[in-house]
C-alpha positions in Angstrom: -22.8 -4.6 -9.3 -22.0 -1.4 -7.7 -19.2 -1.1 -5.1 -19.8 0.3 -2.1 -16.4 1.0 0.5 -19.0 0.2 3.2 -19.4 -3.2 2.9 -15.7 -4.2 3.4 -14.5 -5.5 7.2 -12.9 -3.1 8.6 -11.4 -2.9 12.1 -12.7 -1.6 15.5 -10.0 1.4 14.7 -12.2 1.9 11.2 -9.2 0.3 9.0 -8.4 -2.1 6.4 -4.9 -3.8 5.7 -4.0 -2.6 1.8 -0.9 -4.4 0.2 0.8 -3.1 -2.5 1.8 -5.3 -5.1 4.0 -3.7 -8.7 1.6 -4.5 -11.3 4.1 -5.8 -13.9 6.5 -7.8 -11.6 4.0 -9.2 -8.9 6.5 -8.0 -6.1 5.2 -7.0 -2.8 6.5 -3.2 -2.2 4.2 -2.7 1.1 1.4 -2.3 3.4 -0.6 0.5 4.6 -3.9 0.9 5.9 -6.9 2.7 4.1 -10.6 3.8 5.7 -13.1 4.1 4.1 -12.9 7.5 2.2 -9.1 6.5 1.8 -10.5 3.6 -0.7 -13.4 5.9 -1.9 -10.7 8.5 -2.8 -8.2 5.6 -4.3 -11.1 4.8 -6.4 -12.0 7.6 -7.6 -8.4 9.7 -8.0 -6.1 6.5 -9.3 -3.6 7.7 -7.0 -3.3 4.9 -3.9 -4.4 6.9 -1.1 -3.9 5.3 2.6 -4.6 6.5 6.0 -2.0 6.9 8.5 -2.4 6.2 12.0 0.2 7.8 13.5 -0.2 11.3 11.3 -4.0 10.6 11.8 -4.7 12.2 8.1 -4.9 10.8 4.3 -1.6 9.8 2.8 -1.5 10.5 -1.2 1.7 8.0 -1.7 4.0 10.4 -3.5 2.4 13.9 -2.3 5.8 14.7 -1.0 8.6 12.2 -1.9 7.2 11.9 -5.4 7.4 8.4 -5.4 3.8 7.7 -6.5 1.4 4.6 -7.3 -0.7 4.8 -9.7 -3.5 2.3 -9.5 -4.0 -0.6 -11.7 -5.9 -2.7 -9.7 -8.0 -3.1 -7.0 -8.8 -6.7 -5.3 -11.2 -7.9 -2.2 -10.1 -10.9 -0.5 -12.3 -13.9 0.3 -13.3 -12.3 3.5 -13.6 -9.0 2.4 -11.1 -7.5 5.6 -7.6 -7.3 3.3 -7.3 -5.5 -0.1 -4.7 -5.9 -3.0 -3.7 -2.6 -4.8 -1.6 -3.7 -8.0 0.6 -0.7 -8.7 2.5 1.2 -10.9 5.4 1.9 -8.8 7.5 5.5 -9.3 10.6 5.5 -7.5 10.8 3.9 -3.7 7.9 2.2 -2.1 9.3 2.5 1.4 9.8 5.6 3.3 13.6 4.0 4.2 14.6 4.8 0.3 13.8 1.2 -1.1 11.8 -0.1 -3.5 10.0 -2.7 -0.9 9.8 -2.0 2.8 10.4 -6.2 2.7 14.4 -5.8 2.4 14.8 -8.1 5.8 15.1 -11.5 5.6 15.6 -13.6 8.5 18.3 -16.3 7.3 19.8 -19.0 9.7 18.0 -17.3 12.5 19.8 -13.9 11.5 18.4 -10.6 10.1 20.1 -10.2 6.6 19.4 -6.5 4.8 18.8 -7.7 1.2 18.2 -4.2 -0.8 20.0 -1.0 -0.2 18.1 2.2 -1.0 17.5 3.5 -4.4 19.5 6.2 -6.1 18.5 9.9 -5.1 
């Protein structure tokens, strides 16, 4: 069966929530939000490509920070409105200098910073 990026849910904005996940160690790095052409483009490049809102233009992760994804896999969920990209992780996920943008845990009712940045 053919895939078309059509016939995903997207929101009334034209998006789709797209977690990144690392491919060998399952961990969550982050989440971004892909269009259509973003997920054509994913699909067709191997390079995760999201959309971002507030720049309001395509987002090649690593085009400038070089801290790429390469794409392993791409997953549907059940309702077709969330996607899975499993990743090959370069370098920092988050734009903060970590490898997660998930390095705040609340703990006793208490934000605790559980990562520092990566190495330069």
């Amino acid at each position: 069966m053919s895939f078309d990026p059509n016939s995903l849910k997207y929101n009334d904005a034209g998006l789709i929530p797209a977690i990144a996940q690392d491919s060998v160690s399952g961990e969550v790095l982050m989440m971004a939000w892909m269009n259509a052409e973003a997920v054509a483009k994913t699909l067709e490049t191997g390079r995760v490509t999201y959309w971002s809102r507030s720049r309001q233009e395509f987002w090649i992760k690593g085009e400038t920070s070089g801290h790429t994804q390469e794409l392993v896999a791409f997953k549907i969920d059940c309702d077709r409105d969330c996607l899975l990209v499993e990743v090959k992780q370069v370098g920092a996920a988050c734009h903060t200098g970590r490898r997660t943008c998930f390095f705040t845990a609340v703990v006793d009712g208490e934000e605790v910073v559980t990562e520092a940045p990566l190495e330069p």
